[in-house]
C-alpha positions, 0 to 999 in steps of 0.5 A, a space after each residue: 797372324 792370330 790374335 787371342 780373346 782380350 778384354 778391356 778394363 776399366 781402372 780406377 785412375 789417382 793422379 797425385 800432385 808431386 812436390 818437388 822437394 828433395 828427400 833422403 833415401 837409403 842408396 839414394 844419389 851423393 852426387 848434386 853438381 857437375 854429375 853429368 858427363 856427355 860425349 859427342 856422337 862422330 857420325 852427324 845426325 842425317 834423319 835419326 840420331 842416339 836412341 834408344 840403349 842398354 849395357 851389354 854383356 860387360 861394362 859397355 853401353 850399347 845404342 841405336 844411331 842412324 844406320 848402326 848399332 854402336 857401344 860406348 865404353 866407360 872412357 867414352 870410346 865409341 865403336 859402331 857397326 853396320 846395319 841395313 841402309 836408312 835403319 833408323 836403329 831404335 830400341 836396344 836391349 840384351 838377351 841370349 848373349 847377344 844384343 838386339 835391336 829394331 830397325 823403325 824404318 826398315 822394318 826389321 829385328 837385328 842382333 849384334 854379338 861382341 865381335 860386331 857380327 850383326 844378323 836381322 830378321 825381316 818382320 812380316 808386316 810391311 812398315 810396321 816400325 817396330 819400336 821396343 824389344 824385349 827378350 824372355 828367358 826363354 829365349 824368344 824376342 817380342 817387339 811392339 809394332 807401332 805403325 802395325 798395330 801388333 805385338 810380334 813374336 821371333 823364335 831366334 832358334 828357327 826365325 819364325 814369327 808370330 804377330 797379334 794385333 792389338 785390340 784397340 785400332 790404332 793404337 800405336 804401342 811403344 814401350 814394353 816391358 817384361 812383367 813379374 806375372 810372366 805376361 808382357 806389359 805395354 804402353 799405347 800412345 795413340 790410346 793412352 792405355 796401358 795394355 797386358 798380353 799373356 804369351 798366348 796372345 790374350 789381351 787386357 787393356 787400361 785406360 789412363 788420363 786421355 791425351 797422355 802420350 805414354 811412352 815407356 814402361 819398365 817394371 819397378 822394385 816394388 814389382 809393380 810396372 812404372 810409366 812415362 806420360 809425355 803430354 800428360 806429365 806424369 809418371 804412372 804406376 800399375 799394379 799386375 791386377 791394374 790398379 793405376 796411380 799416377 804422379 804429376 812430374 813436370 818436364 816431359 818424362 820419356 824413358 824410364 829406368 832402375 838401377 840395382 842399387 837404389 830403390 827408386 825409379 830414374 826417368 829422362 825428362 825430354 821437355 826440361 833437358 834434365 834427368 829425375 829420381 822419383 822415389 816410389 811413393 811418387 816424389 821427386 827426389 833429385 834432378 839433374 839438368 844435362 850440361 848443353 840445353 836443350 838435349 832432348 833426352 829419349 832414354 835411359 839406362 843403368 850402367 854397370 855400377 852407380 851410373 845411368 847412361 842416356 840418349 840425347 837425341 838428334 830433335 835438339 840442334 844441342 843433342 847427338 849426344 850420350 851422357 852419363 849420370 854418375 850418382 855418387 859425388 866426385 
């Protein structure tokens, strides 16, 4: 475990109230009422439910539940597999053919391929939770370790490991994201920072408002990296030279998302059991509550057409549910 030099910015932070008015925008969403269809989940949430999720290698959406790795298909058919007892399957995403996925309570990295062969790979650091996943074109997967404090590195080709610690003690990173600059980007929550490391292991941190629980990050079609603050109720936007902006979106933003079809961002928001467009000037353009209260919504996804699937977690006694948001009317 090595950690590279790293050095801490200071970032010019804009918070912008956002009107929640609606707006017209090229590709934008036809769809204003009965847009969300959720399908219940089969397995009863013991200590973990619906997490995170992404689409596969065709039109199936993949996601993290309990002890297993499941899919859901446009018909809203779900077929599960098995991974290590008391998993706790969290993050998923796609990369080299295969989907990946972190284990938060047994500390270990899992992939799955089409036919529901699943192989994991113990993480070094005992208790680390990871948390999200990423895959670079190269090939290699990197994580965030939350408990552990570290940003890991696996080489699938042989299973070797590398882990560096994050900078600041604590800090509890969460989200991550694969940057246009080649570097990885993420969030911290304990910190309320958002942080780059080049794939060297050299850190650069930004602060953003204290107390602001960011939680996920992904990068946007302005090319610049959008976030989640849950506490602070904002969606934030950081350029690659980290200039920070942030935007007031009430309800308790989570996950955060695009689709290939409009250029705008799409973001779950947990507090107010509802999903947002935010267009890229920061306003909200479009929200949509989900059919049952209190869902609790965690993340979200682009489909393989016009649609967003979601995760409604097992925190709401409403939840254990995925839903999904078709944007054009029916």
């Amino acid at each position: 475990m090595f950690s590279k030099g790293f050095a801490l910015a200071a970032a010019t932070v804009a918070t912008i109230a956002v009107s929640a008015g609606l707006a017209s925008a090229a590709q934008g969403p036809t769809c204003s009422a009965n847009c969300i269809t959720e399908y219940a989940i089969p397995i009863p949430p013991v200590y973990n439910g619906p997490f995170g999720l992404a689409r596969g290698m065709g039109d199936d959406i993949w996601f993290g539940d309990q002890d297993t790795i499941s899919r859901i298909d446009k018909s809203g058919a779900i077929t599960s597999y098995d991974t290590s007892p008391g998993a706790a399957v969290g993050w998923v995403t796609g990369g080299n053919g295969v989907m990946w996925f972190t284990e938060r309570s047994t500390g270990k990295i899992g992939s799955v391929d089409n036919h529901g062969d699943v192989t994991e790979y113990a993480i070094p650091t005992p208790n680390s939770t990871p948390q999200a996943v990423v895959v670079d074109d190269s090939g290699i997967v990197w994580l965030t370790e939350q408990s552990g404090n570290k940003i890991g590195r696996l080489d699938p080709s042989t299973g070797s490991f590398t882990e560096y610690p994050v900078p600041t003690p604590g800090s509890a990173p969460l989200g991550l994201a694969l940057g246009p600059d080649g570097a990885l980007w993420f969030v911290e929550r304990n910190a309320a920072k958002i942080a780059r490391m080049t794939t060297d292991g050299t850190f650069t941190e930004y602060a953003v408002t204290p107390g602001s629980s960011p939680q996920r990050i992904t990068v946007g079609p302005d090319g610049a990296l959008w976030f989640t603050e849950l506490a602070g109720n904002k969606v934030g936007r950081i350029t690659t030279d980290g200039a920070v902006t942030e935007y007031a979106v009430p309800g308790g933003p989570v996950g955060i998302t695009t689709t290939p079809t409009d250029r705008a961002l799409y973001v779950v928001l947990f507090n107010a059991s509802a999903v947002a467009r935010i267009a890229l000037d920061g306003t909200v353009t479009n929200e949509w509550t989900t059919p049952s209260p209190s869902s609790a919504p965690l993340q979200i996804s682009a489909g393989s057409g016009r649609e967003l699937w979601f995760s409604e977690s097992f925190l709401s006694p409403t939840g254990n549910k995925i839903g999904r948001l078709d944007l054009d009317a029916h």
